[in-house]
C-alpha positions in Angstrom: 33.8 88.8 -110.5 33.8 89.5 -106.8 35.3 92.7 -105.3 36.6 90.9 -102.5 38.5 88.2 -103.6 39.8 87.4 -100.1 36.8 86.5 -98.6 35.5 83.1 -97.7 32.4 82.3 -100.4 29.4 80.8 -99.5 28.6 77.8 -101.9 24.9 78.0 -103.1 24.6 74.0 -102.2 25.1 75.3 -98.5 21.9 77.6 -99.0 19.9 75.4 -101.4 17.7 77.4 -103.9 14.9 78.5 -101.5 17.1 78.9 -99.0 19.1 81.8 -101.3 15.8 83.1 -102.6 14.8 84.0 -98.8 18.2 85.3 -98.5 18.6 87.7 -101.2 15.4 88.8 -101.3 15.4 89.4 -97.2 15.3 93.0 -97.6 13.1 94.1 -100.2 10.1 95.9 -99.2 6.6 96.5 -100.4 6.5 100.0 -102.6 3.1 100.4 -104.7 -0.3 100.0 -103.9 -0.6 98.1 -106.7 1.2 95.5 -104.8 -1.3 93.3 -103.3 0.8 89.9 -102.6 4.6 90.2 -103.2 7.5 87.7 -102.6 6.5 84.6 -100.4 3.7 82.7 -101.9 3.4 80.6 -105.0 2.5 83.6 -107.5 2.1 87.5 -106.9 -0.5 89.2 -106.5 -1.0 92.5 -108.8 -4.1 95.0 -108.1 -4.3 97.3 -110.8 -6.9 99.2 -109.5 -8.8 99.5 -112.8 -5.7 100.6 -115.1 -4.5 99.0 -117.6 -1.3 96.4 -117.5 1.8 96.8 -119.1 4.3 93.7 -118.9 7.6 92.9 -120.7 11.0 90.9 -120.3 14.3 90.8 -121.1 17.0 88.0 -120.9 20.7 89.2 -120.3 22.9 85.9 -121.0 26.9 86.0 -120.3 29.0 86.3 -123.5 26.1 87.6 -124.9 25.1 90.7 -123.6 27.8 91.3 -121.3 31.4 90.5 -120.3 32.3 90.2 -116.5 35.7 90.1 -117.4 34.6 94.1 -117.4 31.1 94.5 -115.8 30.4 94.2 -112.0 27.9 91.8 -110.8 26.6 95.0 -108.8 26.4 97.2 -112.0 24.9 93.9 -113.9 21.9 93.8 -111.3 21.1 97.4 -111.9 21.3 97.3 -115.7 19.3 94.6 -115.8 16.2 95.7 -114.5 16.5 99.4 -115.8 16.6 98.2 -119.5 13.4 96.5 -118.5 12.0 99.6 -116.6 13.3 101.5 -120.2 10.4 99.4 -122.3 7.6 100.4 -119.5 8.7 103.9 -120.3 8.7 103.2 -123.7 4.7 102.9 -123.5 4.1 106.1 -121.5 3.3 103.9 -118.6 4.1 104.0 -115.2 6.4 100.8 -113.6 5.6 99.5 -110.6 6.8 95.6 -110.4 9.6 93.2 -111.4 10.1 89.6 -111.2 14.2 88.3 -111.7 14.9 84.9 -112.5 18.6 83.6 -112.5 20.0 80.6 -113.8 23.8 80.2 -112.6 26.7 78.1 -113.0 28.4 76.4 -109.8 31.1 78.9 -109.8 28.6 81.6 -108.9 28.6 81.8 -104.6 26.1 83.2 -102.8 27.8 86.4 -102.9 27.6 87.0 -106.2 24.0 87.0 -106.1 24.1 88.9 -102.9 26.3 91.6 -105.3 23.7 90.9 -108.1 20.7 91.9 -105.7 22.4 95.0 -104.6 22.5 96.0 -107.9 18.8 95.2 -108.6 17.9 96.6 -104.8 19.2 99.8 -106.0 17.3 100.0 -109.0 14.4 99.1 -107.2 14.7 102.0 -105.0 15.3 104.6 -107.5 12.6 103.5 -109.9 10.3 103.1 -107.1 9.6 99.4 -108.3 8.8 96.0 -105.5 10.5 92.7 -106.4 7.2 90.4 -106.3 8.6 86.7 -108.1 11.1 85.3 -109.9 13.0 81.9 -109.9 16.9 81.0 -109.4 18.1 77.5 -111.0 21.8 76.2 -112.1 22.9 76.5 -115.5 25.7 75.3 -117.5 27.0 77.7 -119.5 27.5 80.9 -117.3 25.6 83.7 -116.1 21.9 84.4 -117.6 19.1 87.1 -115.9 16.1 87.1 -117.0 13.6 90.3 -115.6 9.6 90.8 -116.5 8.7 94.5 -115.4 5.1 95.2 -115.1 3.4 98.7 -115.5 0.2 100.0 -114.6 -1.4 103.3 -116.3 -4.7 104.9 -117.7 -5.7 103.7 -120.6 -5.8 106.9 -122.4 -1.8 107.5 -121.5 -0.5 104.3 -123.3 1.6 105.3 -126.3 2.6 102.9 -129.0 4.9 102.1 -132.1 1.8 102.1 -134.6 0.5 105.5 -134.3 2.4 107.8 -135.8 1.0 109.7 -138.8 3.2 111.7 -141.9 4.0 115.3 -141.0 4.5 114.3 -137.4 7.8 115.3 -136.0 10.5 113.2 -134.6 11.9 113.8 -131.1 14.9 112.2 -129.1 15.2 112.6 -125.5 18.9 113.0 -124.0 22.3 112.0 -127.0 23.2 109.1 -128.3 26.2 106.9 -129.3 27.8 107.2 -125.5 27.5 103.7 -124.7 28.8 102.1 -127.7 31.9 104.6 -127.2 31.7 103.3 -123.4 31.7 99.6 -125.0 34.1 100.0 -127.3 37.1 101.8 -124.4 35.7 98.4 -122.2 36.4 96.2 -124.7 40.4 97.9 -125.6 40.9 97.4 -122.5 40.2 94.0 -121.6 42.3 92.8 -124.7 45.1 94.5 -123.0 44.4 93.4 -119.8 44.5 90.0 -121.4 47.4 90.4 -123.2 49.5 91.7 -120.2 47.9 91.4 -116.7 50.1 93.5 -115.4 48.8 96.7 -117.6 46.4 99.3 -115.7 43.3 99.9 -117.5 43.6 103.5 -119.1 39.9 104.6 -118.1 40.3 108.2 -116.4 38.4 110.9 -118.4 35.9 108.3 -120.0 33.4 108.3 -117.3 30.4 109.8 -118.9 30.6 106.7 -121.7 31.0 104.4 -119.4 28.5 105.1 -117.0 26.5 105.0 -120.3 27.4 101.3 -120.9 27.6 100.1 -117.2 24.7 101.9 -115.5 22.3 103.1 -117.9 19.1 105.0 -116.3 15.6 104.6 -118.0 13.9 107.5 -119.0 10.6 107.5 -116.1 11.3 110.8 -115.9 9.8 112.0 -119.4 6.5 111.2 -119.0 5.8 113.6 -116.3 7.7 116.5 -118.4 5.7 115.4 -121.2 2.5 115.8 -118.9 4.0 119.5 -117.5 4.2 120.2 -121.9 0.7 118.6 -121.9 2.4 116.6 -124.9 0.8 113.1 -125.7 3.2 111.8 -127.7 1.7 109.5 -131.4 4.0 106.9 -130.8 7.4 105.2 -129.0 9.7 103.6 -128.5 13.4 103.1 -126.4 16.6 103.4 -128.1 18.0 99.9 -127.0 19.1 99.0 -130.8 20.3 101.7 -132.5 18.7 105.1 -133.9 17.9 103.5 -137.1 16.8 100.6 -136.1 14.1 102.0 -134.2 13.1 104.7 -136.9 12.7 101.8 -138.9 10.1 99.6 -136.3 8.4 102.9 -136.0 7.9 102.9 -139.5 7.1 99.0 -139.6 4.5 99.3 -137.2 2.9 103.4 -138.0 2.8 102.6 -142.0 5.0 106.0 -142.5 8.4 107.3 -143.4 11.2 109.1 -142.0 13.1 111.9 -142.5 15.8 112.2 -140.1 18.0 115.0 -140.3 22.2 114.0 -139.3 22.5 117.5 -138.3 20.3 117.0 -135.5 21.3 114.0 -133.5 22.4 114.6 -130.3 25.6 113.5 -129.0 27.6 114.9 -126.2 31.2 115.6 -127.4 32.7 112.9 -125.3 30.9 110.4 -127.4 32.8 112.2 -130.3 35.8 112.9 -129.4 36.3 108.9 -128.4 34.2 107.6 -131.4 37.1 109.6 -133.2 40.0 108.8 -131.1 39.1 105.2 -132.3 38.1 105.9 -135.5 34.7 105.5 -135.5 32.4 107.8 -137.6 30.2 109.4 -134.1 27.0 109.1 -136.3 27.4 105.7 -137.1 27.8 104.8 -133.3 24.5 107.0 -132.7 22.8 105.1 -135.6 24.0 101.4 -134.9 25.5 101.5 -131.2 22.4 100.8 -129.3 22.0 100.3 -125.5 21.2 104.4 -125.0 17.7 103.8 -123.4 16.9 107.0 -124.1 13.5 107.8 -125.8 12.5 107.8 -129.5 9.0 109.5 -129.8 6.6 111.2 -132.6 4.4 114.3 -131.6 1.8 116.7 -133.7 3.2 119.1 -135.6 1.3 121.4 -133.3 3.0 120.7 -130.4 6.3 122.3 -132.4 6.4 125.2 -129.3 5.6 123.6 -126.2 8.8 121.5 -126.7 11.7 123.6 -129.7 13.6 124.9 -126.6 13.5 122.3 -123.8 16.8 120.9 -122.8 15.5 117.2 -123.0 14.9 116.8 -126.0 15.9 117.3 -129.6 13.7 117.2 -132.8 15.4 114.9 -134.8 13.6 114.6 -137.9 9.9 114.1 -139.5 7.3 111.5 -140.6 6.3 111.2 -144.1 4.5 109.2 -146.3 5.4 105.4 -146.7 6.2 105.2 -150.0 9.3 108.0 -149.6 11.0 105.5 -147.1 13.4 106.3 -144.3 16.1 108.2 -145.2 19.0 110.5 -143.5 19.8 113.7 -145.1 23.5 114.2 -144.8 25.3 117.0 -142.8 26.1 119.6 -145.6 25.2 118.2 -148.0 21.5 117.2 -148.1 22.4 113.7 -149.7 19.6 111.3 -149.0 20.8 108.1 -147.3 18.8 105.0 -147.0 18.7 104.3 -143.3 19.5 100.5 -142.4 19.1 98.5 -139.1 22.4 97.3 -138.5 22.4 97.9 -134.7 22.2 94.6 -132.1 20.5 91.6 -132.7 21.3 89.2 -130.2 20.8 86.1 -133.3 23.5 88.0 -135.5 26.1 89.1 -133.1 27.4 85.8 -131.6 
């Protein structure tokens, strides 16, 4: 859990909770303007300086969503508050706050949430995000984080689910399926770790998949290449699920179908090669592997042009009228297959 096992750990008793709030949260600093009142006082204050407010959360619990027989408390931090950033993205907004609440088990020192902070400092840095809130308790069943990002944007750059129209085309930023392979090499592992201690972890030559898993970036970056395209995307959302699974809610919510061509889904050949190494079908971990973060998006059919050739993205696929459904036509052979959300659900997979 630690990566220095030798050292002497602080209980958190020794600390008590305010005492470790102040302590971890010591060296966070004040970013966005937006950021009128941040860590110190009974509530935050935001100033949104007449934009609108995008909020979300996100609970990580142990067993759950993660394993620290494999993850780092330090890569856990991070992760956590860039699948939260990933939703803010998701909306074509801009994020510029967090609040982290932890609830921990006795056997978690002080510097495991010192580890856990790093993580979340580093995020915070990159991202360009201030720490404003959160709350730390004890819990009796492990490790659960639980992060509300807050965003603050023009009204007229918000994007959403429910606005996609038939004929529109479907775009993909970045490939998919790498972090399921990533999961899936984490997971061999540990059962041989746990079968003989005394094995080393095969894990050279998979570090594209599992930097995928462990330390997954959110996708801030599109909307400003979007803006260069002068592309407003009809509607979004973040691949945290699966492919289909989010074709599907953007059908839910827009009223329309999908076409989505098999052909077209990116994946980089890592992601093959291992899917097939542990025979996996790679489209199948692109469909129902989730956990990509990157972005699932609809544009005009006039905006074909401005983005065919640019390296971030990949047109995927098309809108169509609701009653055709949401379908995949096969590689080769143009079979039509009924696409299914059989990605993560967090109720199902316990």
């Amino acid at each position: 859990m630690l990566e220095d096992k030798s050292q002497k750990l602080t209980s958190v008793e020794q600390l008590g909770e305010f005492g470790l709030i102040k302590h971890i949260t010591q060296n966070f600093g004040i970013k966005n303007s937006t950021t009128e009142l941040g860590i110190g006082d009974d509530a935050t204050i935001i100033n949104p300086e007449n934009k609108k407010v995008v909020i979300s959360t996100d609970i990580l619990a142990e067993g759950v969503h993660f394993n620290l027989g494999y993850v780092p408390l330090k890569h856990l931090g991070y992760k956590a508050v860039t699948v939260n950033l990933s939703d803010i993205a998701a909306m074509n907004a801009t994020p510029t706050q967090i609040l982290v609440s932890i609830a921990a088990s006795n056997r978690f020192p002080v510097e495991a949430f010192e580890e856990i902070y790093d993580g979340i400092a580093l995020a915070c840095d990159k991202y360009k995000v201030d720490l404003v809130g959160g709350d730390t308790t004890s819990s009796q069943s492990g490790l659960l984080i639980s992060i509300t990002a807050i965003g603050i944007e023009n009204s007229e750059n918000l994007v959403k689910r429910s606005t996609a129209k038939p004929n529109d085309l479907l775009v993909v930023t970045g490939d998919l399926g790498g972090a399921y392979a990533g999961l899936q090499i984490l997971e061999r592992e540990h059962t041989v770790f746990l079968a003989d201690p005394n094995m080393q972890p095969e894990m050279e030559g998979y570090d594209y998949i599992l930097e995928r898993q462990l330390k997954p970036e959110a996708r801030t970056d599109i909307k400003a290449i979007l803006e260069e395209l002068a592309i407003k995307p009809t509607s979004m959302i973040d691949v945290s699920d699966g492919l289909a699974s989010e074709i599907l809610h953007l059908s839910d919510q827009s009223k329309c179908g999908f076409r989505l061509y098999e052909e077209k889904i990116p994946m980089d050949s890592l992601t093959i090669s291992t899917a097939e190494e542990l025979n996996l079908n790679p489209v199948m971990c692109a469909l129902n592997g989730g956990e990509d973060y990157e972005l699932l998006f609809t544009i005009a059919p006039e905006d074909f042009e401005k983005i065919k050739n640019h390296p971030d993205f990949t047109i995927i696929g098309h809108a169509t009228d609701l009653d055709q459904g949401n379908m995949m036509v096969a590689r080769g052979s143009g079979e039509l297959i009924t696409l299914r959300a059989q990605g993560w659900d967090a109720f199902l997979n316990r």
